[in-house]
N, CA, C and O of each residue as an XYZ file, in Angstrom:
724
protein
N     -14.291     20.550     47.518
C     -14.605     19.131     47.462
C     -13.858     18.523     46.277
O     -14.124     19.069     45.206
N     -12.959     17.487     46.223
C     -12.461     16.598     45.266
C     -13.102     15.778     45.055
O     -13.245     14.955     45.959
N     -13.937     15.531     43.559
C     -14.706     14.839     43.589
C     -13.556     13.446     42.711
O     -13.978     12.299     42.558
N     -12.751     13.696     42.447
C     -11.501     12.619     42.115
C     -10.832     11.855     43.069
O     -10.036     11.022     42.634
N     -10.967     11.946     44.186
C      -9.953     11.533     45.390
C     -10.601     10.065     45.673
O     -11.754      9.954     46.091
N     -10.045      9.330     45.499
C     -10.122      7.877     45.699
C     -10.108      7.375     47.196
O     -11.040      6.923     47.862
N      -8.617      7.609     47.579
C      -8.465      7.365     49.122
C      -9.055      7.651     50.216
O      -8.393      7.535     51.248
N     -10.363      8.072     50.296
C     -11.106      8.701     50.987
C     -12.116      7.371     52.306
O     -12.661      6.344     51.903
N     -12.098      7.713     53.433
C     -13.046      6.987     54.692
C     -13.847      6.646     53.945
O     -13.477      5.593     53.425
N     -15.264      7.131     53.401
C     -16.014      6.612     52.664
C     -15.746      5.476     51.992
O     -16.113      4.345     52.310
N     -14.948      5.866     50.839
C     -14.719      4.565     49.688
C     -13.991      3.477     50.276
O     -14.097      2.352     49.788
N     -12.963      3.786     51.686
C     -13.032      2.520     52.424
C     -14.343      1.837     52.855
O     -14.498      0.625     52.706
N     -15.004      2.400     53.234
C     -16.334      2.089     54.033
C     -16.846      1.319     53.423
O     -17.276      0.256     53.872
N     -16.945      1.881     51.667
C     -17.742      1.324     50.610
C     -17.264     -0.042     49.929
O     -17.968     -0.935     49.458
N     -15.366      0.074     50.038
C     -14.860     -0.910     49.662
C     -15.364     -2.673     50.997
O     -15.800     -3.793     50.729
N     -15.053     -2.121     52.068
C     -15.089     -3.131     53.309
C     -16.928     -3.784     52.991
O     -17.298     -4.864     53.452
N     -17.817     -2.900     52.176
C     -18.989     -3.088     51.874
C     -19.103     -4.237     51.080
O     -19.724     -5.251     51.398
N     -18.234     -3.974     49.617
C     -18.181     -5.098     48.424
C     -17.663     -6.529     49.185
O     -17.944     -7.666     48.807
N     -16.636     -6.076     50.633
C     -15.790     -7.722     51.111
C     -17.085     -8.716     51.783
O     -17.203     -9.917     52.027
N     -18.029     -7.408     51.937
C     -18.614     -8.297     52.737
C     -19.935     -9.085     52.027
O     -20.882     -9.381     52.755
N     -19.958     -9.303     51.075
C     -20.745    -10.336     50.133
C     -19.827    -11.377     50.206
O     -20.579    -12.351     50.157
N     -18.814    -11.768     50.283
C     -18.545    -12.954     50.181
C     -19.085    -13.817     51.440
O     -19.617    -14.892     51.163
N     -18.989    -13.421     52.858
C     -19.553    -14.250     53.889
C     -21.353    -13.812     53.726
O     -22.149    -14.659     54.132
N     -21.756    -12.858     53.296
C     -22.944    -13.126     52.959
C     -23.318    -14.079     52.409
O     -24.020    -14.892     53.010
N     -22.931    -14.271     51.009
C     -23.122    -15.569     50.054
C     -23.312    -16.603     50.979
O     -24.384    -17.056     51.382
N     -21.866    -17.023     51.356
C     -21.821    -17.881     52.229
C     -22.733    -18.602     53.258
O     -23.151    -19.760     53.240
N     -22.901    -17.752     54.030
C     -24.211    -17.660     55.068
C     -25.534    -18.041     54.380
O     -26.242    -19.009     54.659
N     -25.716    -17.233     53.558
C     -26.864    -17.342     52.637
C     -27.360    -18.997     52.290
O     -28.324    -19.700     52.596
N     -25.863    -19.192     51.312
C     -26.116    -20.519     50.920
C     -26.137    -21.870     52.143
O     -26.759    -22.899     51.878
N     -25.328    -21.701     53.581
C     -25.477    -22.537     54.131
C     -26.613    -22.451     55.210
O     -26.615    -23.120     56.244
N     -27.652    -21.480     54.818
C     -28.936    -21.076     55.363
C     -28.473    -20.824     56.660
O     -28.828    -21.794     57.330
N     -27.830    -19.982     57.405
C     -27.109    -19.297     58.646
C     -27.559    -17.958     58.599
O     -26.844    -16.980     58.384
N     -29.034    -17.956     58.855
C     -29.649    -16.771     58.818
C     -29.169    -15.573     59.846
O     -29.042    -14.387     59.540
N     -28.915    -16.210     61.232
C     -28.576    -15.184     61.666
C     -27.104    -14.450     61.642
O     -26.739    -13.342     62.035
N     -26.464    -15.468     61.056
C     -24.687    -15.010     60.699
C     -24.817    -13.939     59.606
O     -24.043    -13.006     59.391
N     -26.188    -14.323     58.820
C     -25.888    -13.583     57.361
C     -26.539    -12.017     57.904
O     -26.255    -10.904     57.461
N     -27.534    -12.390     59.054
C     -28.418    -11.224     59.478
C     -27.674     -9.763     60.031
O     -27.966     -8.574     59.909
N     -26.560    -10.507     60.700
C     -25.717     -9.403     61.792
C     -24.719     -9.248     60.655
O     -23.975     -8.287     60.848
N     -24.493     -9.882     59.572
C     -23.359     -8.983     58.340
C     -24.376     -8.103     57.573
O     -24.311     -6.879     57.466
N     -25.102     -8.725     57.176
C     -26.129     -7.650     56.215
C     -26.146     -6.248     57.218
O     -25.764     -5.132     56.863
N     -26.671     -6.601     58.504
C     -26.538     -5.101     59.351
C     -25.493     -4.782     59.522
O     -25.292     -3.570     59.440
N     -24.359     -5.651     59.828
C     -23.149     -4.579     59.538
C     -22.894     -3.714     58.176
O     -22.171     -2.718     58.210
N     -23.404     -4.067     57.214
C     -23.150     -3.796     55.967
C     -24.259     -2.390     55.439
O     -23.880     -1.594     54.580
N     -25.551     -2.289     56.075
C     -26.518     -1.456     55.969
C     -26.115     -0.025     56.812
O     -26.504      1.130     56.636
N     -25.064     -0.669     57.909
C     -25.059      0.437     59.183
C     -23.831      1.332     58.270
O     -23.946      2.557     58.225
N     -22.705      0.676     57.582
C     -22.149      1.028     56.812
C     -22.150      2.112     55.570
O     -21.386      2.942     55.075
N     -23.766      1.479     55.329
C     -23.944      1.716     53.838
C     -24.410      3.726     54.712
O     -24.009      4.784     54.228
N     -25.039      3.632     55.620
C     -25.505      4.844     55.870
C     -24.575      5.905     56.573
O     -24.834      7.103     56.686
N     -23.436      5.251     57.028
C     -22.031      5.382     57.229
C     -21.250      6.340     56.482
O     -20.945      7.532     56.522
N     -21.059      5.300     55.779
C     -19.942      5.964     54.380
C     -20.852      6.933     53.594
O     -20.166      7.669     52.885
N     -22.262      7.183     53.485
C     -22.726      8.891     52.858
C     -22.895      9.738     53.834
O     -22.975     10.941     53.585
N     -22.988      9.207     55.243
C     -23.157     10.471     56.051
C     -21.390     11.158     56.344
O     -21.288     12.380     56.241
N     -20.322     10.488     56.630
C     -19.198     10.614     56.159
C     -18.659     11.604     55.125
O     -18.176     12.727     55.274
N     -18.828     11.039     54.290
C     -18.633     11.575     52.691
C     -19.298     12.941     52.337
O     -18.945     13.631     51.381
N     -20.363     13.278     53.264
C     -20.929     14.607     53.064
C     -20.661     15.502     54.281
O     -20.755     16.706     54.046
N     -20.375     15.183     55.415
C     -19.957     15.643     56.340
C     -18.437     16.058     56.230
O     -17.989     17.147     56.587
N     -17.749     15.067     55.705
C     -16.272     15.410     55.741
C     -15.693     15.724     54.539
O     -14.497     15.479     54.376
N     -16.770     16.548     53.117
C     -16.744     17.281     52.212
C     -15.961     16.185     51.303
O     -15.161     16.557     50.444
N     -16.269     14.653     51.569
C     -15.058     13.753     50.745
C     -15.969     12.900     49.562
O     -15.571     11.802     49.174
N     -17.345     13.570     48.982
C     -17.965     13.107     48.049
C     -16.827     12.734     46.885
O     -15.821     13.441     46.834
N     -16.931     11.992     46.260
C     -16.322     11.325     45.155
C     -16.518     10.869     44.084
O     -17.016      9.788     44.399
N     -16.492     10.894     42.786
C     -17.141     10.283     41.587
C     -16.887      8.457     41.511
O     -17.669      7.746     40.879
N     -15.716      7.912     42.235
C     -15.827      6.803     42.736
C     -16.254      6.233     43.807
O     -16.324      5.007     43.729
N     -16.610      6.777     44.932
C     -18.285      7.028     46.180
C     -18.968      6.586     45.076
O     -18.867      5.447     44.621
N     -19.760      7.583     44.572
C     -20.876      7.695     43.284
C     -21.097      6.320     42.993
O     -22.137      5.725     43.274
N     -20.000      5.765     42.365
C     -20.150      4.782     42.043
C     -19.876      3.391     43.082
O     -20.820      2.602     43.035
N     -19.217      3.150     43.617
C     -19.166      2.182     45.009
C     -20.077      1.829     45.439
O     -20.366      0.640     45.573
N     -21.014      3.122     45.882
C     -21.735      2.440     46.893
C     -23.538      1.686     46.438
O     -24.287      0.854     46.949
N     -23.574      2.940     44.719
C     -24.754      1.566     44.259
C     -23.846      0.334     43.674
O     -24.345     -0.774     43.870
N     -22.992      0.348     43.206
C     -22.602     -1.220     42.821
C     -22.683     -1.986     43.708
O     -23.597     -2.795     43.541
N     -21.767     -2.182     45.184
C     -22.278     -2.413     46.293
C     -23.788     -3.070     46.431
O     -24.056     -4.267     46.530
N     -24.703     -1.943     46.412
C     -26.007     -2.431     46.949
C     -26.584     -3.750     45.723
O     -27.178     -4.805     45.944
N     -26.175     -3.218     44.597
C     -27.033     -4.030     43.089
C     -26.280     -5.161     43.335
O     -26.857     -6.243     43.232
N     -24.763     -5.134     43.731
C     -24.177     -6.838     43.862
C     -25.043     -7.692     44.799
O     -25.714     -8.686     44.518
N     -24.830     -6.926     46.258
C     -25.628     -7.776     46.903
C     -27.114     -7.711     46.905
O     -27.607     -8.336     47.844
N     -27.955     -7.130     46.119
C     -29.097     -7.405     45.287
C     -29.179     -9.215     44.508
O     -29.584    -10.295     44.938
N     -28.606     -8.791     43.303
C     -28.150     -9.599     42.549
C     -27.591    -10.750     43.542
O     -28.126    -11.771     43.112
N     -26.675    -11.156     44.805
C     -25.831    -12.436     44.378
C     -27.318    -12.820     45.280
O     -28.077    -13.664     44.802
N     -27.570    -12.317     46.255
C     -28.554    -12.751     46.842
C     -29.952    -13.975     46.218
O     -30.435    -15.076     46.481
N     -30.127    -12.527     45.007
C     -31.709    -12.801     44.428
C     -30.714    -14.519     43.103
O     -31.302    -15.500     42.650
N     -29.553    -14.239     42.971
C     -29.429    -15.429     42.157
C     -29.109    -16.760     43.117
O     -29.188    -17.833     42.520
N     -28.754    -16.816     44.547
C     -28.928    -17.712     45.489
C     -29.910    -18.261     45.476
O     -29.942    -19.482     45.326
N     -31.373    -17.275     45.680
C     -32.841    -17.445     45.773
C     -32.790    -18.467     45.171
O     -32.792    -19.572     45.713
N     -32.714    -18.193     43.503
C     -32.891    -18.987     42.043
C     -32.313    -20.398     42.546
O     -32.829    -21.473     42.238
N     -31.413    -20.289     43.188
C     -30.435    -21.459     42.673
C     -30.969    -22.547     43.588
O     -30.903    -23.774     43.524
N     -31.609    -21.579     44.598
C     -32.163    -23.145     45.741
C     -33.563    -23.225     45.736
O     -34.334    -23.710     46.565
N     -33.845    -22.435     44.216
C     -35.766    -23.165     43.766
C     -36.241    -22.624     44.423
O     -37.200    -23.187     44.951
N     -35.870    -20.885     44.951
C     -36.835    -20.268     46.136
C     -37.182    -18.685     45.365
O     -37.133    -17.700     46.101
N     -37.433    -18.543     44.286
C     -37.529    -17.181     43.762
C     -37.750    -17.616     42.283
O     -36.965    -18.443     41.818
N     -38.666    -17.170     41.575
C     -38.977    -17.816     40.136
C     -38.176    -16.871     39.643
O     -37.770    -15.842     40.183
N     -37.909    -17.448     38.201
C     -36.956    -17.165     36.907
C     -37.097    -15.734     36.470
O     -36.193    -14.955     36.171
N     -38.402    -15.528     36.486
C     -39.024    -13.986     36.011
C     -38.708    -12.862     36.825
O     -38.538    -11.720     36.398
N     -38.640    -13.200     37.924
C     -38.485    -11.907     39.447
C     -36.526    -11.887     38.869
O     -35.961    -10.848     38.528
N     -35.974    -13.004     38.897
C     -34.304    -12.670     38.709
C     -34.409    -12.097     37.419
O     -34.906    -10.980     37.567
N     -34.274    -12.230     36.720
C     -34.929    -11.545     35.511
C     -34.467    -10.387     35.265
O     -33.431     -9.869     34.849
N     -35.957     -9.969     35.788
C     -36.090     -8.803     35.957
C     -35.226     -7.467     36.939
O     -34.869     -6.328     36.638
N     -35.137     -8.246     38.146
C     -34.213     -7.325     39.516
C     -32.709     -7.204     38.255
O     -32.324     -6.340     37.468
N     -32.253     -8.537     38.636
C     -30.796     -8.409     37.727
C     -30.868     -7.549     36.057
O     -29.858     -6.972     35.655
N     -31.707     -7.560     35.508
C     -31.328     -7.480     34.204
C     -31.758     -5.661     34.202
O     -31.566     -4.850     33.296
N     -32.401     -5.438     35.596
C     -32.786     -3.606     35.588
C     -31.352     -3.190     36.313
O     -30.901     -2.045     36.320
N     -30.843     -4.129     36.809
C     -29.266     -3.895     37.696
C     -28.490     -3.453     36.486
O     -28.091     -2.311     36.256
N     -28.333     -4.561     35.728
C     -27.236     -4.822     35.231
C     -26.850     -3.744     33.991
O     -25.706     -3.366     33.741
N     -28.320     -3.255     33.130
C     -28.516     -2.222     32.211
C     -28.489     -0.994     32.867
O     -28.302     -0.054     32.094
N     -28.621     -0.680     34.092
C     -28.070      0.627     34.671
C     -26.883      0.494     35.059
O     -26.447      1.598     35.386
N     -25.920     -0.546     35.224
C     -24.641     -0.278     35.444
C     -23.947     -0.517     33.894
O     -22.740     -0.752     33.856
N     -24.453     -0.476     33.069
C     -23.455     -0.807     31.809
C     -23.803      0.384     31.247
O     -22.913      0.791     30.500
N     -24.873      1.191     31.325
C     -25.422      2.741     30.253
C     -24.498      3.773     31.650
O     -24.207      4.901     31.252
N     -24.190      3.555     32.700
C     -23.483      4.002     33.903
C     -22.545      4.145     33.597
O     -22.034      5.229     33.880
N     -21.883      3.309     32.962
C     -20.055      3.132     32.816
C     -20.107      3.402     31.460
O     -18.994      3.749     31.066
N     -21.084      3.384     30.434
C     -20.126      4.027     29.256
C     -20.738      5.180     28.965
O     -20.308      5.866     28.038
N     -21.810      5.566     29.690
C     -22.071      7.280     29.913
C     -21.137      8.232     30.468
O     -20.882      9.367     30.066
N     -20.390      7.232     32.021
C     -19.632      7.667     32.664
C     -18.293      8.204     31.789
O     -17.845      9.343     31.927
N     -17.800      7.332     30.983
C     -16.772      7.373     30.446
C     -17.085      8.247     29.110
O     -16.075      8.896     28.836
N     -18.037      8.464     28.274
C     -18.259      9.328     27.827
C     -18.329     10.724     27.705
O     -17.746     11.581     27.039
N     -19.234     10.695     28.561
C     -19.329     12.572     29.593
C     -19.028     13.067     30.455
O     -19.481     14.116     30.914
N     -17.735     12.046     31.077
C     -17.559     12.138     32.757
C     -18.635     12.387     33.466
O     -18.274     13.349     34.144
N     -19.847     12.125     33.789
C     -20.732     12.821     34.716
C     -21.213     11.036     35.216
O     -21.167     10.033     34.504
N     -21.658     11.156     36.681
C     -22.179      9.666     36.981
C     -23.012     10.210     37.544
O     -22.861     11.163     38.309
N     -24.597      9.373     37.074
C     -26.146      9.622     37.863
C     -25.783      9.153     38.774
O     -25.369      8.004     38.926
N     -25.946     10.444     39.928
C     -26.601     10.192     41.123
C     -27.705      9.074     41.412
O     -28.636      8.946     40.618
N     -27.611      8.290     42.507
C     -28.843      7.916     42.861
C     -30.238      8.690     42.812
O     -30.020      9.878     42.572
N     -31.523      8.432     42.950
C     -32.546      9.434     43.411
C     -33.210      8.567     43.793
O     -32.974      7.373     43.608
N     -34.724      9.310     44.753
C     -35.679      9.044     45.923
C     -35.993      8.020     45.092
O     -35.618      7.035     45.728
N     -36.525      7.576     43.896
C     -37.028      6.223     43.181
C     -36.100      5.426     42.902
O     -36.487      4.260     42.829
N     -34.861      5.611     42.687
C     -33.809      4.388     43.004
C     -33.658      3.951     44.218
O     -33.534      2.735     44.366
N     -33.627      4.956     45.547
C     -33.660      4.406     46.495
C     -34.514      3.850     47.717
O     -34.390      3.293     48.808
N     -35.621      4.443     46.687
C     -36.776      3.641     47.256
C     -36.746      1.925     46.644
O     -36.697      0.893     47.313
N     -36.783      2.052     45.491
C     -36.522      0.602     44.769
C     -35.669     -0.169     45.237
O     -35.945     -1.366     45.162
N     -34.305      0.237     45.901
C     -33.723     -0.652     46.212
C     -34.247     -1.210     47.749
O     -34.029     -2.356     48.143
N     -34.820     -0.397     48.362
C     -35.381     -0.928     49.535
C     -36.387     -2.177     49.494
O     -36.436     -3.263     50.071
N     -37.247     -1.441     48.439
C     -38.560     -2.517     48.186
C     -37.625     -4.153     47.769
O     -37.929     -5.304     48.082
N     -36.461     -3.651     46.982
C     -36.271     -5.013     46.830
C     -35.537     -5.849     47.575
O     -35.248     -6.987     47.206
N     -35.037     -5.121     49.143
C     -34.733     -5.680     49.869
C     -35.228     -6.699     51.182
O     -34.786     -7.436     52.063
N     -36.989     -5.929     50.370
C     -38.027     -6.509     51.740
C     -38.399     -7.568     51.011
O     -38.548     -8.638     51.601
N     -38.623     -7.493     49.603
C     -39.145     -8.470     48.422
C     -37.830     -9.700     49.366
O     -38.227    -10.530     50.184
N     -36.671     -9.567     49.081
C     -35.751    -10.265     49.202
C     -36.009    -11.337     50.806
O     -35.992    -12.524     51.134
N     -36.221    -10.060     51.383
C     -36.117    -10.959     53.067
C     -37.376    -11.799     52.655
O     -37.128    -13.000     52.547
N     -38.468    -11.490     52.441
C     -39.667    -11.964     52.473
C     -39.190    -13.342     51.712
O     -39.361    -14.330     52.426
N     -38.658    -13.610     50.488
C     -38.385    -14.836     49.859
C     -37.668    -15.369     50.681
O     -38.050    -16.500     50.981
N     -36.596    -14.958     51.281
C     -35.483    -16.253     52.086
C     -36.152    -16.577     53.528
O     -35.369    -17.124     54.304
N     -37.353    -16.357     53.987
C     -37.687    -16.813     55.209
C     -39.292    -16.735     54.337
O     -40.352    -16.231     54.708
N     -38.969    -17.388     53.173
C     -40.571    -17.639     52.644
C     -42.149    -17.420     53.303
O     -43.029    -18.259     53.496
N     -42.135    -16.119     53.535
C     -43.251    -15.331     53.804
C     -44.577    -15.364     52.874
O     -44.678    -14.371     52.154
N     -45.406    -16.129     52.780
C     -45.858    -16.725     50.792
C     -46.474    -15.046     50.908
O     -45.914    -14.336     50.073
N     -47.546    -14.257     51.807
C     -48.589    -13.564     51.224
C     -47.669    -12.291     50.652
O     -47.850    -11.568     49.673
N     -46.610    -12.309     51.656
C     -45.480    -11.016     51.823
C     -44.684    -11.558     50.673
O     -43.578    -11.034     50.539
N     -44.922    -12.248     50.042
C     -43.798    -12.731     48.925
C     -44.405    -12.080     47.681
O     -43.704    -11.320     47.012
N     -45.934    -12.390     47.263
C     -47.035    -12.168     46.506
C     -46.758    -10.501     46.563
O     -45.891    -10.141     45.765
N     -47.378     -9.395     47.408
C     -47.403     -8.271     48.287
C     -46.158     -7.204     47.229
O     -46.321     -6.251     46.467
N     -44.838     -8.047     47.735
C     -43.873     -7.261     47.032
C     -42.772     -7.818     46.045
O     -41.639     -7.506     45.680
N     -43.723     -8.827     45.804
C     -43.183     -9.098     44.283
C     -43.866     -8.152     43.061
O     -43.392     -7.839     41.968
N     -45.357     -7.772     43.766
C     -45.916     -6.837     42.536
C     -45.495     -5.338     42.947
O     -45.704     -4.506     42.064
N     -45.037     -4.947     43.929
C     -44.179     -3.525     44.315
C     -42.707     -4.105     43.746
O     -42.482     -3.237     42.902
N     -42.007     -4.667     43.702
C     -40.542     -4.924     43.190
C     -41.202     -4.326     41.750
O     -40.900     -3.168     41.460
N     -42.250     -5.210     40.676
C     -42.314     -4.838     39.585
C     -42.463     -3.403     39.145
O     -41.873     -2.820     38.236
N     -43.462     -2.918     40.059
C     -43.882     -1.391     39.838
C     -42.659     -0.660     40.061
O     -42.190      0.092     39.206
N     -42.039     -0.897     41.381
C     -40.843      0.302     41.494
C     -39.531     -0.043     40.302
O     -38.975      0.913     39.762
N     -39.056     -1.684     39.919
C     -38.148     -1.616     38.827
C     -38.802     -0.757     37.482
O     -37.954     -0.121     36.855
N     -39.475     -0.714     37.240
C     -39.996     -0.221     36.123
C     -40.215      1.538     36.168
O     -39.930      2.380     35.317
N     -40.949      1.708     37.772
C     -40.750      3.336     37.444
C     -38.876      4.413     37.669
O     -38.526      5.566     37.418
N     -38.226      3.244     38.221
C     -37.074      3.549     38.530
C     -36.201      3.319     37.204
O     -35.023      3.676     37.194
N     -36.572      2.942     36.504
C     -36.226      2.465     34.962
C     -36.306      3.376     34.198
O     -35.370      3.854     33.558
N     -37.589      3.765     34.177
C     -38.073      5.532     33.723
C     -37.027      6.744     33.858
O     -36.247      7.342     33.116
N     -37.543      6.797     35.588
C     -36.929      8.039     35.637
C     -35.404      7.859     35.465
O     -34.878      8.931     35.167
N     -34.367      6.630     35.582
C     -33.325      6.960     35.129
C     -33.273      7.191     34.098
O     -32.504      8.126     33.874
N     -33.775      6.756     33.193
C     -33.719      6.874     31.285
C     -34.237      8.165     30.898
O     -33.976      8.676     29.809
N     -35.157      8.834     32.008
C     -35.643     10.437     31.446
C     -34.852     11.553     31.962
O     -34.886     12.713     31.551
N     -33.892     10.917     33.228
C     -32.904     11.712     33.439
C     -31.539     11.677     32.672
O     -30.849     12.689     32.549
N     -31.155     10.336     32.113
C     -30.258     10.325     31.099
C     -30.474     11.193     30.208
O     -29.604     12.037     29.994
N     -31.676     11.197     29.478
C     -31.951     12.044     28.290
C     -31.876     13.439     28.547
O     -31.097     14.142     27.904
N     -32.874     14.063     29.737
C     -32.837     15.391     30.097
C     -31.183     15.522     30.239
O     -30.766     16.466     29.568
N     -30.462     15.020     30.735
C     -28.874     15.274     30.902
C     -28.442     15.298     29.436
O     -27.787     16.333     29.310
N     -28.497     14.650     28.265
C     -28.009     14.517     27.111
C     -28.537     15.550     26.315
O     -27.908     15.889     25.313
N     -29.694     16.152     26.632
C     -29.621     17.514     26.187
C     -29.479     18.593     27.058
O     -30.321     19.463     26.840
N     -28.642     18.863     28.047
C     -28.403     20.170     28.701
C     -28.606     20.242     29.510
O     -27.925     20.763     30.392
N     -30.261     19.461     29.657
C     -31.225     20.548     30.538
C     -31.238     20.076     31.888
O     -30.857     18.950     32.208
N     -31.686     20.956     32.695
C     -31.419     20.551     34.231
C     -31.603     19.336     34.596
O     -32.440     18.718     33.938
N     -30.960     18.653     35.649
C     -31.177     17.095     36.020
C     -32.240     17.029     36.556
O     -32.521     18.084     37.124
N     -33.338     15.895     36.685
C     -34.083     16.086     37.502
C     -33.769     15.637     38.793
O     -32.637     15.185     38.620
N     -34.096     15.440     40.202
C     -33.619     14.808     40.963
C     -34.397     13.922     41.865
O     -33.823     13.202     42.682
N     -35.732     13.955     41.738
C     -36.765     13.404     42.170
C     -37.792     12.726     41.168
O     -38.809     12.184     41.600
């Protein structure tokens, strides 16, 4: 396995992933729910795509690794700052989603570049990112009880997903086995 190889199906997969936030946005902002609906699923069918790929065709990558959560946290992020911008998601929820994004991709890239090693995703990152994708639908087709529901699961899972990356950073900074769950 080359975990250096750039040119790889996957990281296309993953790249055609990042193009497709721009007609998301788009959609988003001109409230074209179902234009934005059938890209987001193109983009999800993708997302499960390019790792079943990538492990099947032995083409895992340390830039995979990284692609495909940036990927998900962008369109996290441009989404949840759309919310904001059209008075449909309070100040505190962006906040929070973006600012747990944004501090795992900056301790990401100069860990990365430090120790060469890039955290894996795990079951509480990727559970979190789900929750905050239902949090998400639930705000743009303003669901109020389902809004309430998993706005207090968005909080619980950013925060325990916060954890365990920061206790797996550390367990990694001294030696000791990664955890992975």
């Amino acid at each position: 396995m080359n975990r250096k190889k750039i040119f790889t199906i996957p990281n296309f997969i993953s790249f055609f992933r990042l193009l497709l936030l721009v007609p998301v946005g788009i959609f988003m902002w001109n409230e074209n729910y179902l234009a934005m609906g059938i890209v987001i699923l193109i983009g999800v069918g993708s997302d499960f795509l390019d790792g079943i790929l990538a492990r099947r065709l032995h083409q895992v990558s340390e830039v995979g690794k990284m692609l495909d959560p940036l990927a998900d946290k962008l369109l996290i992020g441009l989404t949840t700052i759309i919310l904001y911008l059209k008075q449909q998601m309070p100040l505190w929820l962006v906040v929070l989603i973006i600012g747990r994004d944004v501090a795992i991709l900056i301790s990401g890239f100069f860990y990365a570049r430090k120790f060469k090693f890039i955290m894996p995703s795990n079951l509480i990152g990727k559970i979190t990112a789900n929750v905050l994708a239902i949090t998400l639908i639930c705000y743009i087709f303003q669901i109020k009880v389902f809004k309430e529901i998993f706005s207090g699961f968005a909080v619980l899972f950013v925060f325990l997903s916060s954890v365990s990356y920061l206790i797996r950073l550390i367990y990694h900074l001294q030696g000791k086995k990664e955890i992975t769950h």
